[in-house]
GUGU-108935 format. One line per 10 residues: number of its first residue (from 1); for each residue z, y, x of N, C-alpha, C, O, CB. Coordinates in pm, whole numbers, plus 32768, in hexadecimal, padded with zeros to 4 digits. Glycine has a CB too. Layout:
NUM	Z,Y,X,Z,Y,X,Z,Y,X,Z,Y,X,Z,Y,X; ...
END
This chain:
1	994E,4682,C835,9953,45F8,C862,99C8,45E5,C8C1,99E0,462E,C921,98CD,45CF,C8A6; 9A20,4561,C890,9A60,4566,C910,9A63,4527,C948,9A33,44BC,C923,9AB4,4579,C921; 9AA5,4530,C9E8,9A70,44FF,CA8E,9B1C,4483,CA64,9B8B,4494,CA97,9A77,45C1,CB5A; 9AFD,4428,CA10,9B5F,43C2,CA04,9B38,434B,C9EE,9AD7,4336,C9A6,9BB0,43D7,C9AE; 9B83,42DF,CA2F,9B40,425A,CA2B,9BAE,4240,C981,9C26,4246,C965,9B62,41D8,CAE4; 9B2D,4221,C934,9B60,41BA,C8AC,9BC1,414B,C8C9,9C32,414B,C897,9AE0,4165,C869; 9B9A,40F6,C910,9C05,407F,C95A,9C7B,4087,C981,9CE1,4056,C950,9BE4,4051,C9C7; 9C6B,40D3,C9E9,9D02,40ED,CA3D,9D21,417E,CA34,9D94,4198,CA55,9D00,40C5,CAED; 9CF3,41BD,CA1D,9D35,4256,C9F6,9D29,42B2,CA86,9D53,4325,CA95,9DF7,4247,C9C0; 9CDF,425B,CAF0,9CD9,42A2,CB63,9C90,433F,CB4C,9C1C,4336,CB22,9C8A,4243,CBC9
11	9CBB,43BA,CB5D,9C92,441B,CB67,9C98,4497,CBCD,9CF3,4489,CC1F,9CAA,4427,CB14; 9C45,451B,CBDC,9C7F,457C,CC5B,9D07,4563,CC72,9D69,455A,CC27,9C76,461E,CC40; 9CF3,4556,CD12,9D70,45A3,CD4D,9D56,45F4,CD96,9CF2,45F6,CDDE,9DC9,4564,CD8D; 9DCC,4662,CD8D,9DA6,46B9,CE2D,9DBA,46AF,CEB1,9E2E,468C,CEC8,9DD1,471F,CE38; 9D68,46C4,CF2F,9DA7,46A0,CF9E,9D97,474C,CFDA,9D6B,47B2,CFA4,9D57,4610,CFF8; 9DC3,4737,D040,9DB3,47AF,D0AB,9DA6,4773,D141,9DE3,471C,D180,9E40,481A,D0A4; 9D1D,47E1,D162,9CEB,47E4,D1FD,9D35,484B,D242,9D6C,48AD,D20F,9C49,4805,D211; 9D2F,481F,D2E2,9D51,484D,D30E,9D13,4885,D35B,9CC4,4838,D392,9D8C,482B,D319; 9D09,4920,D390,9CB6,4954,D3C8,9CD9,4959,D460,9D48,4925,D46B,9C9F,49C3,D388; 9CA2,4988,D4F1,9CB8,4973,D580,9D1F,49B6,D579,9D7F,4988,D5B6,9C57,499A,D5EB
21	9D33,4A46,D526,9DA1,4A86,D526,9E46,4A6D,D4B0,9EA3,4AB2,D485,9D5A,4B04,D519; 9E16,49E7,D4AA,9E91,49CB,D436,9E7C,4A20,D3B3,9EE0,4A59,D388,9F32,49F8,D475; 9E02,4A31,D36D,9E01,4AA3,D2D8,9DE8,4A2D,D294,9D96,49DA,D2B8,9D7B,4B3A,D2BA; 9E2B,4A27,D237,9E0C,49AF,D1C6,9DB9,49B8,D156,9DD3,4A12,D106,9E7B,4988,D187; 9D58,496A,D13D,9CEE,499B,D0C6,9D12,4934,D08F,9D2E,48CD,D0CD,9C46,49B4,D0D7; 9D18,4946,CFE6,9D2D,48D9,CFC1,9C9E,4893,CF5F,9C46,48E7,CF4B,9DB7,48EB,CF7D; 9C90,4850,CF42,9C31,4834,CEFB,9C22,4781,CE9A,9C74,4725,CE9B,9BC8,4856,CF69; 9BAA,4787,CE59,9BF4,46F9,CE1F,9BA8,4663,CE26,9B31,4682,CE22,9C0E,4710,CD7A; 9BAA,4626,CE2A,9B77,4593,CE46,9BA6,456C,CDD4,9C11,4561,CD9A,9BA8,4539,CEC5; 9AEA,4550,CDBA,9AC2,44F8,CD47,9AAD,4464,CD56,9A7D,442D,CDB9,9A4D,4526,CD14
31	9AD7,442A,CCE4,9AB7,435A,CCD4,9A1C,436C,CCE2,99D1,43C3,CCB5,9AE9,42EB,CC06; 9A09,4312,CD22,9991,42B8,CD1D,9977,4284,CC77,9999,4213,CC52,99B0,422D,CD8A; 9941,42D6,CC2B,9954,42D9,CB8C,9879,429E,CB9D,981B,42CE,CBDC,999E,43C5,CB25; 988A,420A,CB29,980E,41D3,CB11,97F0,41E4,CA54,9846,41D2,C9FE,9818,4126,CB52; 9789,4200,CA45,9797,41E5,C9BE,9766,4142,C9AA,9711,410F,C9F4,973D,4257,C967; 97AA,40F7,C937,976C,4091,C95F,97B3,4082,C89B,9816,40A9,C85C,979A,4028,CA10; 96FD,400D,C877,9706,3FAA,C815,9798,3F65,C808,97DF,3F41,C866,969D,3F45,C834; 97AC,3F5E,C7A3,982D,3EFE,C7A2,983E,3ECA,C703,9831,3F05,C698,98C5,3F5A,C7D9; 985E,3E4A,C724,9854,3DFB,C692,9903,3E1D,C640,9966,3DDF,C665,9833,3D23,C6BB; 9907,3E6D,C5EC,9993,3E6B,C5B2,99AA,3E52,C502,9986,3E98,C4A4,99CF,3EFF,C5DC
41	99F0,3DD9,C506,99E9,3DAB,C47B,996C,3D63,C41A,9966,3D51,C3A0,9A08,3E1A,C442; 9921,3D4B,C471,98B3,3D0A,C479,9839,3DA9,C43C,97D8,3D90,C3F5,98C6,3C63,C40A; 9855,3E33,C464,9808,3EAD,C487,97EC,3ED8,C4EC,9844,3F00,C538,982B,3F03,C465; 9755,3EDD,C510,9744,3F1C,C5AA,9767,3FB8,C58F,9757,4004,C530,9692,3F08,C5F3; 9799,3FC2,C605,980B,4050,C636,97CA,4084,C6B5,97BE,4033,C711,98C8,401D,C666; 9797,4114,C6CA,9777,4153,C754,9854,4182,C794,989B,41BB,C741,96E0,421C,C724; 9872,4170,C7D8,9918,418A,C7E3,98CF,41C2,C896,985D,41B9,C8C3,99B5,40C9,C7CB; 993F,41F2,C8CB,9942,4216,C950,999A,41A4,C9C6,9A02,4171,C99C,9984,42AA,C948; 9985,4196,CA07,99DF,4119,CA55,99A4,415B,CAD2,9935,4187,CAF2,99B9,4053,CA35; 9A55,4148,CB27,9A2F,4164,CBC4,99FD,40C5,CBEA,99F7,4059,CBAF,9ACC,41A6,CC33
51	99DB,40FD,CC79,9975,4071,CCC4,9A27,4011,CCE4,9A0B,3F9B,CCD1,98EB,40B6,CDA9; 9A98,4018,CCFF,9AF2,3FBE,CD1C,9ADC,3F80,CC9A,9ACD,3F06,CC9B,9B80,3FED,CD46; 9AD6,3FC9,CC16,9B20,3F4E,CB8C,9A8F,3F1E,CB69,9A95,3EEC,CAF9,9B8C,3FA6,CAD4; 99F9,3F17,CBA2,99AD,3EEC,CBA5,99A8,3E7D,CBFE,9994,3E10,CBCA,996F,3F37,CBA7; 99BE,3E82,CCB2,9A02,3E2A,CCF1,9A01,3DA6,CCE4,99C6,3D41,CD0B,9A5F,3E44,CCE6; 9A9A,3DE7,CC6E,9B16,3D81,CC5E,9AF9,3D07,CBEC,9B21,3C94,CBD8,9BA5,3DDF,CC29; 9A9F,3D5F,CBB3,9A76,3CE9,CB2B,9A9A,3D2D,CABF,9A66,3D15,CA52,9ACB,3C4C,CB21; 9B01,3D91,CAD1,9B3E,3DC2,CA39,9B0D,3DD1,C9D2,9B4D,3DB9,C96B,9B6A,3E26,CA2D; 9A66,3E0A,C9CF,9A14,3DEF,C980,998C,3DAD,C972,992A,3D9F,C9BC,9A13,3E3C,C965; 99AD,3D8A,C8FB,991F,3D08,C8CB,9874,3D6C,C8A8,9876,3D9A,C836,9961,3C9B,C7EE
61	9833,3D7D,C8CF,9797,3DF1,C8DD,975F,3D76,C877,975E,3CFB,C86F,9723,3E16,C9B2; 9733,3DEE,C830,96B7,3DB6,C7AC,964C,3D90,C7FE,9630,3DAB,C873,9672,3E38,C72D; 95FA,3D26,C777,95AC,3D0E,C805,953C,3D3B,C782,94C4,3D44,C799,95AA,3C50,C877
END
């Protein structure tokens, strides 16, 4: 499965912490990934959408 928004393509990035002694760990930050109904082509669709392109309106949820 992957950790990618269908919509906007938002996916991992890596960041790095910093420790008291300056050692850098790096690790990765995940989207806020929803599964959600979605009407496409007049077919309901399960797709993944982060919570911003949910938000925004980008997509129309089956009802």
């Amino acid at each position: 499965m992957s950790k990618k928004c269908d919509v906007c393509g938002k996916e991992p990035i890596k960041a790095a912490k910093l420790t008291f002694s300056h050692k850098q760990i790096v690790h990765r930050q995940m989207p806020n990934l929803q599964s959600v109904k979605v009407c496409v082509n007049g077919q309901t669709k399960r797709i993944k959408v982060c919570t911003s392109c949910l938000r925004a309106g980008k997509v129309q949820k089956a009802v």
